[in-house]
C-alpha positions in Angstrom: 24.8 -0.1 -55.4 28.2 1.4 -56.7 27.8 2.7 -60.7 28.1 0.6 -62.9 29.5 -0.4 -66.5 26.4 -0.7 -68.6 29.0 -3.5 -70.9 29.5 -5.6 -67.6 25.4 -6.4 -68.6 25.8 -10.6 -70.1 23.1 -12.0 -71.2 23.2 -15.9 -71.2 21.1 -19.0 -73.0 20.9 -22.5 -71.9 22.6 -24.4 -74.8 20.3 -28.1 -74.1 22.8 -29.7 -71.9 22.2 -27.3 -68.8 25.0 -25.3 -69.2 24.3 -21.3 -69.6 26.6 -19.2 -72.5 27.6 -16.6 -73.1 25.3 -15.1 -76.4 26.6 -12.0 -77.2 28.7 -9.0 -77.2 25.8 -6.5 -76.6 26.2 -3.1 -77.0 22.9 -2.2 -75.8 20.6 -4.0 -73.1 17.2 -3.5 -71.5 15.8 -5.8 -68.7 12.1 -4.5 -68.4 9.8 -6.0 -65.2 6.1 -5.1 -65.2 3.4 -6.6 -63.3 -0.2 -5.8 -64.3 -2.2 -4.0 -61.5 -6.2 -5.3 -60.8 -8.3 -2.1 -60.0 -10.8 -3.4 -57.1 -11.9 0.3 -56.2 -15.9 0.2 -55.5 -18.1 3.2 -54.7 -17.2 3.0 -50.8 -13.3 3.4 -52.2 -11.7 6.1 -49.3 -12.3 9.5 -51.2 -12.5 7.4 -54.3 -8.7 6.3 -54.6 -8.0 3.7 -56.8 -7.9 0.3 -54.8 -5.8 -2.6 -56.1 -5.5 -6.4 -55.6 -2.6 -7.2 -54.0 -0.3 -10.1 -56.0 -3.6 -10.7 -58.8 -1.9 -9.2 -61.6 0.7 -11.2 -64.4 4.2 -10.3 -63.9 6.4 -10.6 -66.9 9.5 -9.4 -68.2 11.5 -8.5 -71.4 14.9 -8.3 -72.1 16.3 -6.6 -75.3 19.5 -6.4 -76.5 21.6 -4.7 -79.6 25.0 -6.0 -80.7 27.4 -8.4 -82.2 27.4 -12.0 -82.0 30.2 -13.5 -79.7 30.9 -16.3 -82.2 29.7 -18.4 -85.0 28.4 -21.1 -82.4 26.5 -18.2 -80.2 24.8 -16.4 -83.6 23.7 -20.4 -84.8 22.4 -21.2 -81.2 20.5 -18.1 -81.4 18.9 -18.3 -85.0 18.0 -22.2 -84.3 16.0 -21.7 -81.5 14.1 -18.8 -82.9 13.3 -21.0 -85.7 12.4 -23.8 -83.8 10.2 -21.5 -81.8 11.9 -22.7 -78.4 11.2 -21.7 -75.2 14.3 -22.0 -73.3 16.6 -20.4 -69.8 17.9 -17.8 -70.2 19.9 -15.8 -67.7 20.1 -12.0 -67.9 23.9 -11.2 -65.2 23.8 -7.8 -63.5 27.0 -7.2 -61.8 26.7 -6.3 -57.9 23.6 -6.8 -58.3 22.3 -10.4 -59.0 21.2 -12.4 -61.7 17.6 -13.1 -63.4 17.1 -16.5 -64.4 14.3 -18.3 -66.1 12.4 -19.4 -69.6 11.9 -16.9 -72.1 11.2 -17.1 -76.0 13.0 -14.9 -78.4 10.1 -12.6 -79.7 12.3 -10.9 -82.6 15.6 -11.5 -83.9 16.7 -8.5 -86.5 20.2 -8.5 -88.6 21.4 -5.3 -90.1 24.7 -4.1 -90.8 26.5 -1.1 -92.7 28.2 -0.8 -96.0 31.6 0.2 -94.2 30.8 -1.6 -90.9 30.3 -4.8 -89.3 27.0 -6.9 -89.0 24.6 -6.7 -85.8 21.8 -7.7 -84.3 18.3 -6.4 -82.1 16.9 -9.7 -79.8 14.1 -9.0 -78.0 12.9 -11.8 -75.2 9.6 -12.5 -73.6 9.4 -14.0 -70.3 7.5 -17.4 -70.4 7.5 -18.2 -66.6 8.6 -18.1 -63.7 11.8 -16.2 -62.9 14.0 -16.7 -60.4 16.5 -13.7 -58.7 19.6 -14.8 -57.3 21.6 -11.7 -55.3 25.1 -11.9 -56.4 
């Protein structure tokens, strides 16, 4: 994979009908994958390596994100389904790359803005699900 624009990063939410859009103009993103390890080493380990369980441990991810809303429509979408405490898809777009799809919850929602500059935002989202990954 070719370098790439970290702005080319789009981060899109399911807006009830099916339909994925667009969210935000982020300025900063972060797409985080973990998967939990379980230790199974015993007293018989090979020089007393760790051992783990293959595929036992929850995967999850986190997406987070710093910028300025797209629109009015985008911020409201946003701000109602934190409220609501909704668990909707969401699709995070890499570029050349592929895109991760799947539920997620928004964990935090921050405003802030400067005295001489515009308004922004921190979202932070919590997988709730299965993802998918879909190679572009």
């Amino acid at each position: 994979m070719a370098a790439q624009r970290g702005k080319d990063i789009l981060l899109k939410v399911d807006d009830g009908s099916g339909n994925f859009v667009t969210v935000a103009g982020l300025r900063t993103r972060r797409l985080a994958l973990d998967a939990e390890t379980v230790d199974i080493t015993h007293s018989e380990s090979a020089g007393r390596w760790r051992e783990l369980l293959e595929g036992a441990g929850a995967k999850r991810a986190s997406v987070q994100g710093a910028g300025i809303f797209k629109d009015g429509a985008s911020d409201a979408l946003t701000r109602q389904i934190f409220f609501d405490g909704l668990i909707r898809s969401w699709q995070i777009v890499l570029p050349d790359f592929g895109a991760i799809s799947g539920p997620f919850q928004i964990a935090a929602l921050e405003y802030r803005g400067e005295h001489s500059g515009e308004m922004t935002f921190d979202l932070s989202l919590q997988s709730a699900g299965a993802l998918a990954f879909a190679a572009m």
